[in-house]
N, C-alpha and C positions, 0 to 999 in steps of 0.2 A: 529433444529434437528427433526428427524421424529421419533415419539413414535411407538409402536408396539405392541400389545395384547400378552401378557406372557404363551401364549398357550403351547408352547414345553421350554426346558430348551436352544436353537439355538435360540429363536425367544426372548428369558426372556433377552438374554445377547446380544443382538441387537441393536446397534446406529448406525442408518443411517442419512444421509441429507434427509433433504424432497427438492428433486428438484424440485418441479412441483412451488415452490414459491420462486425459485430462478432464475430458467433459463425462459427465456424469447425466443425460438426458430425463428427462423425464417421461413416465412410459405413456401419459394420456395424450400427450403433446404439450403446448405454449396453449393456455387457452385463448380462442379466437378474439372475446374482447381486447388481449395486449398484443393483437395483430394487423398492420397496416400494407397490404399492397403499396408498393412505389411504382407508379407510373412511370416509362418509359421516357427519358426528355431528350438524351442523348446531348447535353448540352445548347439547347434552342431554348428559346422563348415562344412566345404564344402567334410569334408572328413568322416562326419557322426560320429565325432568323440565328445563326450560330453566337451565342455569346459568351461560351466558354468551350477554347477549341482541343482539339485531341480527345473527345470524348465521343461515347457511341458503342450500342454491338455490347452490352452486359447481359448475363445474365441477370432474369426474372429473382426480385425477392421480396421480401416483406421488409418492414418495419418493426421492427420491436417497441412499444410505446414504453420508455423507460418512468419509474418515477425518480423522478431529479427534487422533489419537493420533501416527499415524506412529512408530511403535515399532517396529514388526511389518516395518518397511522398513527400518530403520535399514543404512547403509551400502552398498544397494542401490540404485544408482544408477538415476533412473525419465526416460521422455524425456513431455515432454505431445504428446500425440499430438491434443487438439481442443478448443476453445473452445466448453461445452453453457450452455445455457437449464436452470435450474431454477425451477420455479413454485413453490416455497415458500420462496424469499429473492429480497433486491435486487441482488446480486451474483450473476456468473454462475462456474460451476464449470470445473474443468481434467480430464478423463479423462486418467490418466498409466498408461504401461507401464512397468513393472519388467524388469530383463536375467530375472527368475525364472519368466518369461511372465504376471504375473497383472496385474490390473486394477486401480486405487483414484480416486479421485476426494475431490477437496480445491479447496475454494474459489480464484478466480484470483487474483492479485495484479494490480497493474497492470504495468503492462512486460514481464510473463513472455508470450512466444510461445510457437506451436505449434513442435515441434520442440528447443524448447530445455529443458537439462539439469536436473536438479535432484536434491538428496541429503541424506538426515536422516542426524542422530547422536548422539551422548552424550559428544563430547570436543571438546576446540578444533580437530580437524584439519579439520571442517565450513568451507569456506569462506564466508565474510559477503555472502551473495551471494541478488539474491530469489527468492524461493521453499525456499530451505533451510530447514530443523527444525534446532534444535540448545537447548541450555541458555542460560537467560538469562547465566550465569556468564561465558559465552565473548563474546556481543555487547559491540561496542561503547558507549558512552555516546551518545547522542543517535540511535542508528540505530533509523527507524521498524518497528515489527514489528506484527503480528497474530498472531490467534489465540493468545492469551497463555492457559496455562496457572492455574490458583489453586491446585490442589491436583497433584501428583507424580504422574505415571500417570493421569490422569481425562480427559485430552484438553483441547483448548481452548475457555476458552466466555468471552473479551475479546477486543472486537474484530474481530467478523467481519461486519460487516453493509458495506455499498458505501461505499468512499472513508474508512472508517475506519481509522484505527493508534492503537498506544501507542509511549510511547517513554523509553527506559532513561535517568535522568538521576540517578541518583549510584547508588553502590557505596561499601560500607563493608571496610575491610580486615581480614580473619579474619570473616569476619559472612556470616551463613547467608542473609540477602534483599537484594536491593535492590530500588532505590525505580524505580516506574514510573507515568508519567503515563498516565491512560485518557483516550480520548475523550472523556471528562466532564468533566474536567481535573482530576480529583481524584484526589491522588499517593496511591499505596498500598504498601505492603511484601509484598513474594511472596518466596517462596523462591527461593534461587538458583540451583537443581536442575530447578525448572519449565523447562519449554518453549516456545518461543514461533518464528514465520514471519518470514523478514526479508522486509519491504516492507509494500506498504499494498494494502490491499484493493480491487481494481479497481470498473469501472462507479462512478466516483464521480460521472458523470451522471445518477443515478437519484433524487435528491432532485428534478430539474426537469421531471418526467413530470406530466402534467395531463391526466387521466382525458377529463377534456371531456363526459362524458353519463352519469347514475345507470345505465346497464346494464351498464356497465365495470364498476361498482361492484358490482351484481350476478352478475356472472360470476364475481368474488375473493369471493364467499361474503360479500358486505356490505351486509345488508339498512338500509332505509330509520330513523331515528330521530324520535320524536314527540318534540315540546319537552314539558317537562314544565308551563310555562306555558298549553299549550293542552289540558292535563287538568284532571281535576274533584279536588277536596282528596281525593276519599278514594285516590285514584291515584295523588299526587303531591305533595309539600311545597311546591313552586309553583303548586299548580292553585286554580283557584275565583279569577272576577271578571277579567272582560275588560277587556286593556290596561290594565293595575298593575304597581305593581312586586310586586319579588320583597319579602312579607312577612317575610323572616327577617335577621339579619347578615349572613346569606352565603350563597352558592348551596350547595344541600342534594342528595344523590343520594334516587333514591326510597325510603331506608331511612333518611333523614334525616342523614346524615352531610356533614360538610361537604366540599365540595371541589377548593376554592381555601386553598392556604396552609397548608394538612392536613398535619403528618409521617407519614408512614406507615413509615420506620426502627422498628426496636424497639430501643429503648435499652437493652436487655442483648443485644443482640446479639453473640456472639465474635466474628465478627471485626472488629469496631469497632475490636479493639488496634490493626490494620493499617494501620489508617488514618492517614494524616500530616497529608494537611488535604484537605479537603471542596471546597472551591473553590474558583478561580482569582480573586484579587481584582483 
């Protein structure tokens, strides 16, 4: 983590990364093809209508086009060539070269360096090793993975945020899924064809960052929030009559819905079957 001199009372209550000793950049840049402008939305719609509020006022960035599939490499052995900074997650990315000259970019693991090897596939000759692609079928039982696949071919979308893994804890004999614990600790049934990242998702120091002054806040696109205690009833299901309580059962969002203690699951859900249990007792 990077210290700061406690000059102002913004600057006393500051925990950053120190990136300049984590990322490793590369010197020609991101090539342009795995690069995407984000258009400006500010949380509106097409009809300049607010649909998701508190947002606005970010700075300008790109997209980084990750590959979540690794299909397209399969058996192509890729070396990482630089440790990048991406502004739209917590974990930082890996730019890897292909022997076929091209370029792809896939979230870091932790322990994986610059320079060192990596290779996807679709058989057990993929060795169990981090940063490999291969089939859940082939992993071992307790080996941490990311980016866990749910659906055959759609890419990964378990397990990718900083310091997160799942991990394989039983297999059934003749039987098309096994069971994997998520980050949420709640075991599920995936197919056994899916794919999935051996190791765990680097920068797992990014849960301890502390903004330290609302402009930080403002620079990631996150405007200010009004309590809804300090609005008037026709604004707010909390408003009206200074220093009260909250008039209802339960905290209310301004459409009135509760939200504390709320399911918001839909109980016909398909893939509810998947499900083996909810949480970790």
């Amino acid at each position: 983590m990077k210290a700061i001199r406690p000059l102002t009372n913004s600057r006393r209550n500051t925990i950053l990364l120190n990136y300049r000793e984590k990322l490793s950049p590369y010197k020609k840049g991101i090539p342009q093809k795995l690069l995407k402008l984000i258009s400006p939305h500010s949380g509106r719609n097409n009809q300049g209508r607010i649909t998701v509020r508190h947002q606005g006022g970010r700075h300008k960035r790109f997209y980084r086009i990750i590959d979540w599939k690794r299909y397209e490499k399969d058996n192509i052995e890729g070396k990482i060539v630089s440790i990048e900074y991406d502004p739209g997650r917590n974990c930082f990315i890996h730019l890897v070269s292909h022997r076929d000259g091209s370029f792809t970019l896939i979230i870091a693991p932790e322990g994986l360096k610059v320079n060192d090897k990596i290779t996807s596939g679709n058989d057990e000759n993929v060795p169990i090793k981090t940063g490999n692609n291969l089939p859940l079928r082939y992993i071992p039982l307790n080996t941490p993975i990311h980016n866990v696949e749910l659906k055959k071919g759609k890419g990964g979308q378990i397990a990718r945020g900083a310091g997160t893994y799942a991990e394989i804890i039983g297999k059934e004999e003749n039987s098309k899924y096994v069971l994997v614990k998520l980050p949420s600790k709640e075991v599920r049934k995936v197919l056994a064809d899916c794919r999935a990242t051996i190791g765990k998702v680097g920068n797992s120091e990014a849960n301890l960052v502390r903004l330290g002054k609302a402009g930080r806040s403002r620079w990631r696109g996150i405007r200010s929030t009004t309590r809804g205690s300090a609005m008037n009833p026709c604004d707010h299901p909390h408003g009206g009559k200074e220093k009260q309580p909250i008039g209802h059962d339960a905290p209310r969002s301004p459409w009135g819905w509760r939200t504390l203690g709320r399911k918001t699951r839909k109980k016909r859900k398909p893939s509810t079957k998947f499900i083996v249990r909810r949480r970790q007792k």
